[in-house]
N, C-alpha and C positions, 0 to 999 in steps of 0.2 A: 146624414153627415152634413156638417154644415157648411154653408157656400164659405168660398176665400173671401176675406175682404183685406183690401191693402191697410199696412197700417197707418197710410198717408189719409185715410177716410174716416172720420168720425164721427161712431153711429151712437145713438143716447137712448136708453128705452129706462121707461117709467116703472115704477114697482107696480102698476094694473096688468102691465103686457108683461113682467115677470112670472105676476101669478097666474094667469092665461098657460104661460107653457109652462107649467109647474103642474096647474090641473088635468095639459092635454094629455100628461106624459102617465096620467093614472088609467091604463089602461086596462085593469081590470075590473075597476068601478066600483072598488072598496071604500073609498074615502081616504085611502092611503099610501106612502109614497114608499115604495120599498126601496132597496139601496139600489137596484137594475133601473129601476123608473126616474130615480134620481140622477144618476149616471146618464141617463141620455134625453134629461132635462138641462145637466150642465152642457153634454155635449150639442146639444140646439143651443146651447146659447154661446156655443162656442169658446168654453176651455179649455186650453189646453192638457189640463190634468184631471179630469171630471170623477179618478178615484178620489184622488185626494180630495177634493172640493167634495164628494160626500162624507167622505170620514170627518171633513172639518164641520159641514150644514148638521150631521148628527151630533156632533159635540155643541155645538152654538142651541139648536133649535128643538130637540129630542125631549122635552121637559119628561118625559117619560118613563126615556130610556129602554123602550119594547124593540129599537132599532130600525125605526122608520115615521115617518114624518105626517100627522094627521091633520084634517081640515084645521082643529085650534091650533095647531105649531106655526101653521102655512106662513104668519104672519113674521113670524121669527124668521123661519126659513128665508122670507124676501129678504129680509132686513140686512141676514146674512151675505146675501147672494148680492 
């Protein structure tokens, strides 16, 4: 879960420490991001809606379409994110 932070504090991360917890979140060590590992990629990085923010990252990033987000998507997915 992720820590509170006031909204009076503003914090700024780079697209490297993006994809850091985009990779940390693959815990199975396929090389890919199922919709679960997504979902609590967005919630570390603290969204408040992290379904929605995958159904939107597989619409933007998904070139695929197999419904989960692979090392080549990764890039998209930041961009998304």
């Amino acid at each position: 879960m992720p820590l509170y932070v006031p909204k009076s504090i503003n914090l700024t991360i780079n697209e490297e420490q993006v994809k850091v917890i985009f990779k940390e979140q693959d815990t199975n060590g396929d090389g890919r991001l199922s919709k679960e590992e997504l979902s609590k990629a967005f919630e570390k990085l603290g969204s408040r809606n992290p379904g929605w923010r995958v159904r939107r990252s597989l619409h933007h990033a998904d070139a695929d379409g197999d419904g989960s987000i692979s090392v080549d998507e990764l890039e998209q997915l930041v961009k998304y994110a």
